[in-house]
VOZA-696030 format. One line per 3 residues: number of its first residue (from 1); their letters; for each residue x, y, z of C-alpha. Coordinates in steps of 0.25 Angstrom, whole numbers, plus 2048, in hexadecimal, padded with zeros to 3 digits. Layout:
NUM> A> X/Y/Z; ...;
# end
This chain:
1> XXX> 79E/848/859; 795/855/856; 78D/853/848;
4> XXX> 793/85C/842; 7A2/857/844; 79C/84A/83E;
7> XXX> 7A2/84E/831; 7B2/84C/837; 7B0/83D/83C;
10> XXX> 7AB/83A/82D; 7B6/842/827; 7C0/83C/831;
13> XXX> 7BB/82D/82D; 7BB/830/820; 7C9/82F/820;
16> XXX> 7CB/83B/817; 7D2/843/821; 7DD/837/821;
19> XXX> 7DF/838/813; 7E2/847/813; 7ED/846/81C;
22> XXX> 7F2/83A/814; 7F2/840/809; 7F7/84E/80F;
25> XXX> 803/844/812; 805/83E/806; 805/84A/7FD;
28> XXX> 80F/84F/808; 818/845/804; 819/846/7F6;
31> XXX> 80D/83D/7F1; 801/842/7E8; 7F4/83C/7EE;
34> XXX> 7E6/837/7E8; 7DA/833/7F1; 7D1/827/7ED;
37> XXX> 7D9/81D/7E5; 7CE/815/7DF; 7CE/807/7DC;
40> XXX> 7C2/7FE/7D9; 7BD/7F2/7E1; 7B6/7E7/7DB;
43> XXX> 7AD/7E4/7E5; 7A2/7DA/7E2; 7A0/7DC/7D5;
46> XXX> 7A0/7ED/7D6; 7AB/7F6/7D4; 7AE/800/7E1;
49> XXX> 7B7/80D/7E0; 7BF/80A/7EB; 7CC/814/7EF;
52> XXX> 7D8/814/7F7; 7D8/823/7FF; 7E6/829/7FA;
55> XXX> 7EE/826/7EE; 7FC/82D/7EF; 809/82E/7E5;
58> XXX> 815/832/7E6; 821/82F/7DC; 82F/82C/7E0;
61> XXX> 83B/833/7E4; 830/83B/7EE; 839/847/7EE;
64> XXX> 835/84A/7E0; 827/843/7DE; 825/845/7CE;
67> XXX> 820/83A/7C7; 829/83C/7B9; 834/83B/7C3;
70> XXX> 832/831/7CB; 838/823/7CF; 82B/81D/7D5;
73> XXX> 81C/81F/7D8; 816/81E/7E7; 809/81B/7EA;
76> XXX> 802/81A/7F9; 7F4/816/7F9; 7EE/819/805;
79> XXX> 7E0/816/80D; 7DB/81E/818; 7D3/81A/823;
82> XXX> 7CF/825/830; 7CB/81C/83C; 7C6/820/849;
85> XXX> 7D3/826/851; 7CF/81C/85C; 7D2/810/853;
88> XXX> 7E0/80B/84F; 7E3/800/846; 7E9/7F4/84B;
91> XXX> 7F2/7EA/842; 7F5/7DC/842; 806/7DB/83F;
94> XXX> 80B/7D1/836; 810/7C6/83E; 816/7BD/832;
97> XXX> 826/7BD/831; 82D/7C5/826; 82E/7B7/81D;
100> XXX> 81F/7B5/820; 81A/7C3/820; 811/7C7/811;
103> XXX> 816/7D5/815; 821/7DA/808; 82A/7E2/80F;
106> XXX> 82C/7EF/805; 81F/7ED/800; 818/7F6/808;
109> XXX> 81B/801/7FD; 81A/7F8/7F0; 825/7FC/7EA;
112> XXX> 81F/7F6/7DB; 82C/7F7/7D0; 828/7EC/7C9;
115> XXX> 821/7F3/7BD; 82B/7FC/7BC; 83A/7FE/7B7;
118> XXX> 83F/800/7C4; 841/7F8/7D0; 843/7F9/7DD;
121> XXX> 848/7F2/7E9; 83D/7E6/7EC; 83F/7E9/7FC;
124> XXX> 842/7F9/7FB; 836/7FA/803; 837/7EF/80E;
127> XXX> 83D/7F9/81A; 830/801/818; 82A/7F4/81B;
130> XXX> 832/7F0/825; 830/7FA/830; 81F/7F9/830;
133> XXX> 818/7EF/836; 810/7E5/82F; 802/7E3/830;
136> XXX> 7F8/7D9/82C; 7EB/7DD/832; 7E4/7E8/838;
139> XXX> 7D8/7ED/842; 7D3/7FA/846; 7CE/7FB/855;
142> XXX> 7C7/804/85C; 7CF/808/868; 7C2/80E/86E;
145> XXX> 7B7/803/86C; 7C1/7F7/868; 7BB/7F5/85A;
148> XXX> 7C5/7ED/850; 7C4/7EC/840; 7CB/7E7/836;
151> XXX> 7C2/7EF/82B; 7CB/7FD/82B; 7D9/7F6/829;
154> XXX> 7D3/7EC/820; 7CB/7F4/816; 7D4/7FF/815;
157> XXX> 7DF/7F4/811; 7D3/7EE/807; 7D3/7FE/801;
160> XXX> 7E2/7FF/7FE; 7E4/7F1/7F8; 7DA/7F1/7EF;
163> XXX> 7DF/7FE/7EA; 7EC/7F7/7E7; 7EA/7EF/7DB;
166> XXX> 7E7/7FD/7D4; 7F3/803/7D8; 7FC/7FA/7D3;
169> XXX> 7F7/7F8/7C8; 7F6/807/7C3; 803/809/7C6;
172> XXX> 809/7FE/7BE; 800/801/7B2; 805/811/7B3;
175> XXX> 815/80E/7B4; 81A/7FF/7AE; 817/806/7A0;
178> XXX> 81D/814/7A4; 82C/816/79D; 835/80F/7A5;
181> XXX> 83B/81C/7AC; 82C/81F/7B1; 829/80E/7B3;
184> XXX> 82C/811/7C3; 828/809/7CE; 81B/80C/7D5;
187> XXX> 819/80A/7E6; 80D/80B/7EC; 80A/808/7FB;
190> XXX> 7FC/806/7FF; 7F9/80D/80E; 7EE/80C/819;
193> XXX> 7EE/819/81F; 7E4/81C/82D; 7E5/826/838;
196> XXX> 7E6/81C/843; 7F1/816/84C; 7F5/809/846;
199> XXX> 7FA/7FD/851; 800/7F2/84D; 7FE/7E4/857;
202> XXX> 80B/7E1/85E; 80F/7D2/857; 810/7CC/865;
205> XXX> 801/7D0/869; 7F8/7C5/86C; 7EB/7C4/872;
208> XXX> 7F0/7C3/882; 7F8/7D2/87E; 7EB/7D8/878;
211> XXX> 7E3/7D2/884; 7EE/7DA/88F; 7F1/7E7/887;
214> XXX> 7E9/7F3/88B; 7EC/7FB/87F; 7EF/7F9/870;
217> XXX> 7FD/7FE/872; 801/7F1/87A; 801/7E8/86E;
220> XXX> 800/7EF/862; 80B/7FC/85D; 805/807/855;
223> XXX> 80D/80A/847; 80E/815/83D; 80B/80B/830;
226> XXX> 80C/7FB/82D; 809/7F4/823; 7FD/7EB/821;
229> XXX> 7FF/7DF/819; 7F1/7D9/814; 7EC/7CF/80B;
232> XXX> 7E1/7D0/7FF; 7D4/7CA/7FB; 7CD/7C2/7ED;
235> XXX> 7C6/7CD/7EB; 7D4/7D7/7EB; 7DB/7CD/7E3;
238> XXX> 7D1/7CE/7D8; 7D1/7DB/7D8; 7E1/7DC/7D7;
241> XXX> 7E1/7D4/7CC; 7D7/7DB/7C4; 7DE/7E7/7C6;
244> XXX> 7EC/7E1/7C3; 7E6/7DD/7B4; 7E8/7E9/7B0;
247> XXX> 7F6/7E8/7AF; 7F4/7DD/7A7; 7F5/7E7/79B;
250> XXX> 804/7EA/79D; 808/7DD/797; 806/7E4/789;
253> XXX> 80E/7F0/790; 81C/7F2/789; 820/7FA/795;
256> XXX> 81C/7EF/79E; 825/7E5/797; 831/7EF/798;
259> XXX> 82F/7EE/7A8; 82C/7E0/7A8; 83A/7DE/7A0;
262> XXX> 840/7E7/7A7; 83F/7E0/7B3; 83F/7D2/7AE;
265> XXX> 84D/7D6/7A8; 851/7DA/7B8; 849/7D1/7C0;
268> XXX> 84C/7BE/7C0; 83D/7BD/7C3; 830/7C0/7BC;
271> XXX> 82C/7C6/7CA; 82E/7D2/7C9; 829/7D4/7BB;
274> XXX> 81B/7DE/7B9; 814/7D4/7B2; 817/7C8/7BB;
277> XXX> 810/7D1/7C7; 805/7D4/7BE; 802/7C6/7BA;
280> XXX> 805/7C2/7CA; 7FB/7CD/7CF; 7F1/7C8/7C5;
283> XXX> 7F2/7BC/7CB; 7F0/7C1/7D8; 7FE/7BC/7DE;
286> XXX> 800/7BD/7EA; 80E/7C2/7EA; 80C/7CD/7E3;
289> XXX> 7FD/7D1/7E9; 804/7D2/7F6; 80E/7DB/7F3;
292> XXX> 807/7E4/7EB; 7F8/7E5/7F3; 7FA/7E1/804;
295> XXX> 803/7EA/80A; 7FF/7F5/810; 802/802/819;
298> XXX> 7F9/806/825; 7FE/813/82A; 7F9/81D/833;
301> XXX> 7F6/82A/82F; 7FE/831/83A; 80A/829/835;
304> XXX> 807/82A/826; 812/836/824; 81D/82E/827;
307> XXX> 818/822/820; 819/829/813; 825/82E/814;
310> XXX> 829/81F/818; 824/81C/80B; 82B/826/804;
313> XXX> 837/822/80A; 836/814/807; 833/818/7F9;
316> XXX> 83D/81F/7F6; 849/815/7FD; 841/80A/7F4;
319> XXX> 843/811/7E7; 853/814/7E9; 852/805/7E5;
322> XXX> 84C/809/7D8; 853/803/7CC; 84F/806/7BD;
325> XXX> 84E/7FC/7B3; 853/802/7A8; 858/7F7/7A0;
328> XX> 855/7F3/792; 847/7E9/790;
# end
């Protein structure tokens, strides 16, 4: 490449280019979007400015997206990664049954009503799920030299859960004390977005099919989007529950303890309640990190149309279970 082209690999790498279309999508489709979501990351003893690439929101029904109206906020968080158009990312499927998979079917899109005075359906979102495949790991290899790296996948994972813990916590602080018509349920779904093919490894590949094939093809299928389940560390944990104290404060919260009655009067069990998550996710339960902060989406751009739309659908199918409760505390 001539010097003065030099300029376009950096601005391809940069992965800027990837986030315009994203977002030319997005706003498309009836979301509002914001670039760098910040979060902050103790990381030995400093404080970072670290950010998530989009932030976009939308409020429910889509057809008329006005927040005073509106039966439910949407939230996609989305990183961006441009890789070299000779790479594809190669995943690792999930090979545990369905009773012994960690995967929450129609969790993919947190579907989070338990601050609200609403609920909706605990699986309303489990055929979204149902049709992707489930992924536990992932590598990026260099179709030309054969390189493989587990960095690109794994960091840009790191990225979105971190961000996470802020996210939830936000939005509990800004609607369990909204009046209870405007105390909504808010759903959010965190999203890995690259320009590349994404193959998944046929389950039945072993070493003696890799060793025979003569292409990738032969043991692995490519797929639009999956999603990618993934564990945390001590050092995300401690982070999570420092966030997580600051809804602490709501136990002094009026409102809150409409919604916590509210849902105590309708539900047998303290599960569901807002302050037995909060208490639980201080505590760093496992339960309850997993099903807010380990379940992604990896998507590839040229399919990242359709996967919104899939999302909108879902959401909007989920949310024709809404029910008010609107009885007395």
């Amino acid at each position: 490449m001539s010097d003065n082209l030099k300029w376009k690999a950096g601005l391809l790498s940069s992965s800027m280019p990837l986030e315009l279309e994203a977002s030319r999508t997005l706003v498309s489709k009836g979301f509002a979007v914001s670039s760098n979501y910040k979060y902050d990351q103790n990381d030995s003893g400093y404080i970072n400015d670290f950010s998530v690439d989009i932030h976009a929101k939308a409020y429910t029904p889509f057809s008329d997206s006005h927040q005073k109206q509106a039966t439910a906020q949407m939230e996609l968080l989305i990183e961006c990664r441009q890789r070299h158009p000779k790479t594809v990312w190669l995943f690792m499927p999930d090979t545990n049954t369905a009773d012994s998979s960690r995967v929450i079917f129609g969790n993919t899109i947190r579907m989070v009503d338990k601050f609200s005075s609403y609920i909706i359906e605990s699986d309303a979102g489990a055929a979204f799920d149902a049709k992707l495949p489930v992924c536990q790991k992932g590598i990026e290899i260099d179709m030309e030299d054969g390189g493989a790296d587990e960095s690109a996948v794994r960091q840009g994972l790191d990225r979105l859960q971190n961000a996470l813990p802020r996210l939830l916590t936000e939005n509990v602080l800004a609607y369990i004390e909204a009046s209870p018509t405007e105390n909504i349920p808010f759903l959010f779904c965190p999203v890995f977005l690259t320009n590349i093919p994404l193959l998944v490894l046929n389950k039945d590949t072993g070493i003696e099919e890799i060793e025979a094939c003569s292409d990738i093809d032969e043991i692995a299928s490519q797929v639009p989007y999956l999603i990618m389940k993934t564990d945390y560390n001590l050092d995300f944990k401690s982070r999570c529950i420092t966030e997580i104290r600051r809804l602490e404060e709501l136990r002094g919260s009026e409102e809150a303890r409409i919604v916590e009655r509210k849902r105590a009067a309708y539900y047998e069990s303290p599960f569901n309640l807002p302050f037995t998550i909060i208490d639980a996710l201080i505590a760093a339960d496992r339960y309850y990190f997993n099903a807010f902060f380990t379940q992604f989406v990896i998507c590839s751009n040229s399919y990242f149309p359709d996967f919104v739309e899939a999302v909108k659908n879902t959401v909007e199918s989920a949310l024709e279970t809404r029910k008010y409760l609107g009885f007395k505390c």
